[in-house]
Every structure is written in structure tokens, then in C-alpha cells.
MILO-460882 format. One line per 5 residues: number of its first residue (from 0); their letters; for each residue y, z, x of N, C-alpha, C, O. Coordinates in pm, 1 decimal, always signed. Example, Ala and Ser with C-alpha at 12.3 -4.5 7.8 and 13.67 -1.06 7.14 Angstrom:
BEGIN
0 = AS = -569.0,+780.0,+1319.0,-450.0,+780.0,+1230.0,-330.0,+780.0,+1320.0,-331.9,+846.5,+1423.6 ~ -225.0,+708.0,+1285.0,-106.0,+714.0,+1367.0,+3.0,+787.0,+1290.0,+113.8,+803.9,+1340.9
# end
This chain:
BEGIN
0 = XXXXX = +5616.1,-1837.0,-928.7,+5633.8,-1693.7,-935.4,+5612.4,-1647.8,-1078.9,+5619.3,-1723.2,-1176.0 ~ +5584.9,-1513.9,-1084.2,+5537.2,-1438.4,-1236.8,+5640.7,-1377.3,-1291.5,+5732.4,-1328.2,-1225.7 ~ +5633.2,-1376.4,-1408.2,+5741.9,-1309.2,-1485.3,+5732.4,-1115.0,-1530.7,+5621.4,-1074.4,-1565.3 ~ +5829.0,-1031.1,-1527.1,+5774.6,-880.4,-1509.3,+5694.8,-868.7,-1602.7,+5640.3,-759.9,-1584.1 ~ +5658.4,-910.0,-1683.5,+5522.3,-888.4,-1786.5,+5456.1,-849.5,-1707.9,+5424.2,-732.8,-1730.4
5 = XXXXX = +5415.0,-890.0,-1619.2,+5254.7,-918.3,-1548.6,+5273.4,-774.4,-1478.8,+5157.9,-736.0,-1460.1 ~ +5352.8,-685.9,-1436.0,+5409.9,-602.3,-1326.7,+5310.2,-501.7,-1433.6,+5274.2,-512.2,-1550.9 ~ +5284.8,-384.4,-1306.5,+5264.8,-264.2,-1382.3,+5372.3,-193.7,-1385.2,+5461.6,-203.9,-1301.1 ~ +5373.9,-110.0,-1489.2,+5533.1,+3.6,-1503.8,+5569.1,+69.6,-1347.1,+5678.8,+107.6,-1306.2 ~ +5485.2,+69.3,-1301.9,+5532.4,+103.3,-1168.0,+5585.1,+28.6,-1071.8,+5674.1,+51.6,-989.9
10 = XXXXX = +5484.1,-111.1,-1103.5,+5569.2,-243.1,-997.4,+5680.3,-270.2,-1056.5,+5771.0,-311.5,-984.3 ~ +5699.7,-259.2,-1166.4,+5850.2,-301.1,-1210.8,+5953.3,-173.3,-1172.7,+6068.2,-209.5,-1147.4 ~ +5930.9,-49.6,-1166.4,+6046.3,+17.4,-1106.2,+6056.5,-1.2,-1021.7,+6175.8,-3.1,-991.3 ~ +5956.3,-32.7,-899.5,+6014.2,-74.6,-757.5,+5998.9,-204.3,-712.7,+5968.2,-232.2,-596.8 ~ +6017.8,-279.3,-794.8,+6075.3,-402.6,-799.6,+6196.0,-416.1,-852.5,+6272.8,-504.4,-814.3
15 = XXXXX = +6225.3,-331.7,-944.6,+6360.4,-351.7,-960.2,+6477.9,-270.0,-849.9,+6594.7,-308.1,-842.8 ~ +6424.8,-156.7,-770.7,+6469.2,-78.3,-695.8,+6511.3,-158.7,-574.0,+6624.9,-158.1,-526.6 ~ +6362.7,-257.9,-508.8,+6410.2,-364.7,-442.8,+6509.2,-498.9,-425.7,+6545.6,-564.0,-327.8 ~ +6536.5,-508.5,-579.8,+6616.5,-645.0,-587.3,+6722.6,-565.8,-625.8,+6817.7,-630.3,-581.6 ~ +6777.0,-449.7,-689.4,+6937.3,-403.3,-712.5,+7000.6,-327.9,-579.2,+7112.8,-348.0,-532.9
20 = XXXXX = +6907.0,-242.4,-532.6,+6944.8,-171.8,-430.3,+6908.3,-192.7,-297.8,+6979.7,-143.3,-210.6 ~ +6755.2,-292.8,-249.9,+6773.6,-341.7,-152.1,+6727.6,-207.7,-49.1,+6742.3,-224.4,+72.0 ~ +6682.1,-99.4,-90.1,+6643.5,+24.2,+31.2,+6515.3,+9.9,+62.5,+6420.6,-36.5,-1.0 ~ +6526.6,+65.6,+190.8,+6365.8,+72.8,+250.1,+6255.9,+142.5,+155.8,+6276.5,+230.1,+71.9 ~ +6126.5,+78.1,+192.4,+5995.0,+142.6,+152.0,+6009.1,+283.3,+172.2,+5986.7,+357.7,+76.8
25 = XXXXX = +6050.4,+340.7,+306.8,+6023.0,+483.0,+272.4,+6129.2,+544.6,+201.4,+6100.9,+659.3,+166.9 ~ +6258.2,+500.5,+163.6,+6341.9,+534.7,+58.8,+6322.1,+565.5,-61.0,+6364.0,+662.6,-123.9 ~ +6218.2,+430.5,-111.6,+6193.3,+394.7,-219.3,+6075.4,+538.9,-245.0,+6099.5,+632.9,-320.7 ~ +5974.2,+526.5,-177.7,+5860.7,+629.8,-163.8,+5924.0,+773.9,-176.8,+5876.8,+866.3,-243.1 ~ +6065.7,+776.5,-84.3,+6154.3,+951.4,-127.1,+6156.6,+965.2,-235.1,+6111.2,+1067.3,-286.7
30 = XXXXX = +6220.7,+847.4,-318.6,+6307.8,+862.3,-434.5,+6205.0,+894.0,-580.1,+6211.2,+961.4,-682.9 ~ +6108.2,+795.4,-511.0,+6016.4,+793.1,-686.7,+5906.0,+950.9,-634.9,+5841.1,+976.8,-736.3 ~ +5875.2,+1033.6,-543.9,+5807.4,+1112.6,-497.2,+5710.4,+1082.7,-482.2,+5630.8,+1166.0,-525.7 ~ +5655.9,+979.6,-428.9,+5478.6,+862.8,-400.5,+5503.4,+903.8,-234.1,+5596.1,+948.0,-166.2 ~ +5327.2,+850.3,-208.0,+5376.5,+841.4,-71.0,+5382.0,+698.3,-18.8,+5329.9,+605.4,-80.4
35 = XXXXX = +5442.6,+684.5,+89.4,+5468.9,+524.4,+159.4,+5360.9,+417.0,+153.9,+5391.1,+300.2,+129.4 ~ +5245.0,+452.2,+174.7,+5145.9,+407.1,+139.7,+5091.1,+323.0,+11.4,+5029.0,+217.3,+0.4 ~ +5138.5,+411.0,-73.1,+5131.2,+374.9,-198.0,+5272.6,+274.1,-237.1,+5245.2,+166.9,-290.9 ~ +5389.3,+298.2,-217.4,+5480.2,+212.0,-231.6,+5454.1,+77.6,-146.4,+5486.1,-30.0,-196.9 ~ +5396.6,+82.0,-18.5,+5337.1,-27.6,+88.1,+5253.7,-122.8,-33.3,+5264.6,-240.8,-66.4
40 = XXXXX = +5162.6,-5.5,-82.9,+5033.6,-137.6,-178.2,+5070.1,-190.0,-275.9,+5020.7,-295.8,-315.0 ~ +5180.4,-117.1,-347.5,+5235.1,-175.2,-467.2,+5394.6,-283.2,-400.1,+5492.7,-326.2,-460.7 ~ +5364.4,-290.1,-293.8,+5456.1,-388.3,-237.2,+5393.2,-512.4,-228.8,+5436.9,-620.6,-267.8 ~ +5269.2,-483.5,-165.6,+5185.5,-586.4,-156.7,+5127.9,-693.2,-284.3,+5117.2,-815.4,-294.4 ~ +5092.4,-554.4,-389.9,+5093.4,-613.8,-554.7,+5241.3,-694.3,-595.1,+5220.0,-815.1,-585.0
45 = XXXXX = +5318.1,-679.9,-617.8,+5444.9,-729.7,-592.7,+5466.8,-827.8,-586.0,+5515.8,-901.0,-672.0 ~ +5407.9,-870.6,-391.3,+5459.4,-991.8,-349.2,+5383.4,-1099.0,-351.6,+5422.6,-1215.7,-350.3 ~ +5254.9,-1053.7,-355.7,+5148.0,-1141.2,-392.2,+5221.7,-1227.3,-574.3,+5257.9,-1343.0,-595.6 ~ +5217.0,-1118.9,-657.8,+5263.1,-1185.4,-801.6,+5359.3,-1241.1,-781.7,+5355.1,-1348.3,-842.0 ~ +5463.5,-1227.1,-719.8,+5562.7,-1310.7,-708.2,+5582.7,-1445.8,-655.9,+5665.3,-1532.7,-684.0
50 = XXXXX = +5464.0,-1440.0,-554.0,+5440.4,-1514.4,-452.0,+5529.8,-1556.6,-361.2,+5542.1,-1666.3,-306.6 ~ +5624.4,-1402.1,-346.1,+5746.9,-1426.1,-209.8,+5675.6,-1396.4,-117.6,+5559.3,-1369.6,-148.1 ~ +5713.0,-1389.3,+24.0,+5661.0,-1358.3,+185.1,+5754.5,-1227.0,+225.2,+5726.9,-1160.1,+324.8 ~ +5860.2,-1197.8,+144.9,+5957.2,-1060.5,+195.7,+5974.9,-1019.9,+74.2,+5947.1,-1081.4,-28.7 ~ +6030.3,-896.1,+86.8,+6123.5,-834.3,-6.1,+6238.8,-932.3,+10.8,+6214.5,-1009.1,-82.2
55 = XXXXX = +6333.4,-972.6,+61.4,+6401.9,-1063.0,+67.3,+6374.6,-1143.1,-10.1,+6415.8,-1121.8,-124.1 ~ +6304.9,-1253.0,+11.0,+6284.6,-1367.0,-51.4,+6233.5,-1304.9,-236.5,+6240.8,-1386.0,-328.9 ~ +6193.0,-1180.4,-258.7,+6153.6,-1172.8,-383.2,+6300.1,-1129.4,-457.7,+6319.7,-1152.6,-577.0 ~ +6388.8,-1070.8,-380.3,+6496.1,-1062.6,-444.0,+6600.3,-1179.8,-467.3,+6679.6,-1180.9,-561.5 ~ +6590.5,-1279.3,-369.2,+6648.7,-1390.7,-344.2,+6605.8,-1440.8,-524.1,+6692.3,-1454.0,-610.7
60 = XXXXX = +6432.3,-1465.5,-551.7,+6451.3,-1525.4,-642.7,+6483.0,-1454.2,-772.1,+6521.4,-1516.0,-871.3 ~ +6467.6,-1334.1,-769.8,+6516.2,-1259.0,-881.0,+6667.8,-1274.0,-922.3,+6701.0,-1273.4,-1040.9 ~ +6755.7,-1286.9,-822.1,+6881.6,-1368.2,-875.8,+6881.7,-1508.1,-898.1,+6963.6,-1551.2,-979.2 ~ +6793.8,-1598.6,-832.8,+6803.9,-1692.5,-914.5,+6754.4,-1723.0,-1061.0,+6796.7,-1795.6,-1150.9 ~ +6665.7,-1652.3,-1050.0,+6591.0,-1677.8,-1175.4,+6667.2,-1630.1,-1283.1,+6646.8,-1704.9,-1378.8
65 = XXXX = +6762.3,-1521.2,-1318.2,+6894.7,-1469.0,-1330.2,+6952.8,-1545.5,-1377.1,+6968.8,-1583.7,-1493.0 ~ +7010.8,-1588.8,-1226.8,+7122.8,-1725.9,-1290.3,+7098.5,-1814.5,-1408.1,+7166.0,-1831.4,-1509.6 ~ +6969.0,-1874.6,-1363.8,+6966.5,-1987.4,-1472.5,+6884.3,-1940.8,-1641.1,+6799.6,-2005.6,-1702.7 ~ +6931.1,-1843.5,-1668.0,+6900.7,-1779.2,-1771.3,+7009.0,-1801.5,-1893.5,+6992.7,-1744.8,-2001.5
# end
């Protein structure tokens, strides 16, 4: 998995939106004023860099990676 360097300023706000708060795509899409679509592709950018299979699993390792810090 990649470290947020690699993120664009945008994948990193909703990457971080995903691993603290855990709300849906179209939440996420309310909150930042994008549309779903666009939060969908930059999900996809995301999980690909991360190389998780869920939002789950990308938050899973974001606390681990955490931990052993």
C-alpha cells in the first residue's frame, strides 16, 4: 500500500473522511459539494493506490499502519 504523498489533495480529504468517519459515498459527495460520481472515481483512485478491495479494508489498514508508528 502507498503512503498519502501519492494522494491528490482531494484523495486525501476523502480518504481521510473514509477512515475517521466511515460515511457513505453519497454523504461524502453532500458534504464536500462534488457529485457521486466524482467521489465514486476518486474512490476508485484511492483504492487502487492503496491497493485495498473496500473502503473497509482501506481503513482497516489506515489504523494499522497508525499503530505501528
Amino acid at each position: 500500500m502507498t503512503s498519502l504523498a501519492h494522494f491528490t489533495r482531494r484523495e486525501e480529504e476523502i480518504y481521510r473522511i473514509v477512515v475517521e468517519e466511515g460515511i457513505s459515498r453519497k454523504d461524502i459527495a453532500d458534504r464536500l459539494g462534488i457529485g457521486l460520481y466524482t467521489v465514486i472515481n476518486h474512490m476508485r483512485a484511492l483504492l487502487n493506490k492503496t491497493g485495498a478491495d473496500s473502503q473497509l479494508q482501506m481503513a482497516v489498514w489506515h489504523y494499522t499502519k497508525a499503530r505501528t508508528k
